[in-house]
C-alpha positions, 0 to 999 in steps of 0.5 A: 885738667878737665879729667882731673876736674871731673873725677873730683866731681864725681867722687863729690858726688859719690860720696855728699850726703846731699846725692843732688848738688848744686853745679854751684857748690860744687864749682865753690868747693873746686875753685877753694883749691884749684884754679878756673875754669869759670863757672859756665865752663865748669858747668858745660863739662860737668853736665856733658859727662856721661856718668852726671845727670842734671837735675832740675835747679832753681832760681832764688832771685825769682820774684826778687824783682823789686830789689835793686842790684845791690840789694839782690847780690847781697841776698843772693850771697847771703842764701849761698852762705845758708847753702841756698844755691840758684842753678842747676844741679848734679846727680850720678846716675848710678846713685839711686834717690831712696826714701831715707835720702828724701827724708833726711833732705827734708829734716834738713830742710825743715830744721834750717827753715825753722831756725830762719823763721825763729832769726826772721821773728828775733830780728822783727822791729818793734815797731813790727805789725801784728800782722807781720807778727802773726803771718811769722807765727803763723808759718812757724806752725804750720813748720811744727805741724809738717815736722809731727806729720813726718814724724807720724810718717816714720820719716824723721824721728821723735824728739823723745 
């Protein structure tokens, strides 16, 4: 079974557009049509391979202290939906990171910030601060502003 596993991860691999994956995406997609192993195990032996890298993760419950448990499972399930997985991550080592996969990595990522800050400023109450207000404005310029310094870069493509 776990040869089996692995040679679909590394196909994964091979083939996402991502190059980096988190252990946790690819553990969901595995587990959408195969039964176990659990995710500690599923990680053991992908980072055990000697064809995967791990690379370095993150933690998005990080400075979420102040939520109670209820509430950080429901916005760690909600980051997961937006395809912000906390954990490790997996790389082939023969797939080389180029500067177009950066650079598409890094539109993507600024696109789906800026649709977040655009919900984020749609869903303020009305009874909002303009602080609050102007802090929302504030970052969705300065999003604009990386978006025209890549593109003044040649690393994303006029919106003409």
């Amino acid at each position: 079974m776990s040869d089996q596993m692995l040679a679909w991860v590394c196909d994964y691999l091979d083939r996402d557009e991502e190059i980096v994956v988190p252990i946790k995406k690819l553990w969901n997609e595995w587990r959408a049509t195969h039964p176990g192993p659990s995710l500690e195990a599923f990680t053991e032996q992908v980072l055990a391979d000697d064809r995967i890298e791990e690379m370095h993760g993150v933690d998005h419950a990080r400075g979420m202290e102040w939520m109670g448990p209820g509430e950080l499972e429901t916005y760690i399930r909600e980051m997961e939906d937006l395809g912000f997985f906390s954990g490790p991550r997996a790389k082939l080592k023969s797939r080389e990171i180029t500067l177009e996969h950066i650079a598409r990595v890094i539109k993507k990522h600024n696109d789906q910030m800026e649709w977040a800050l655009q919900r984020a400023r749609e869903s303020l109450p009305e009874n909002a601060s303009e602080q609050e207000e102007g802090a929302l404005i504030e970052i969705q310029v300065k999003v604009r502003q990386l978006r025209r310094q890549l593109r003044e870069a040649g690393l994303e493509p006029d919106e003409a």
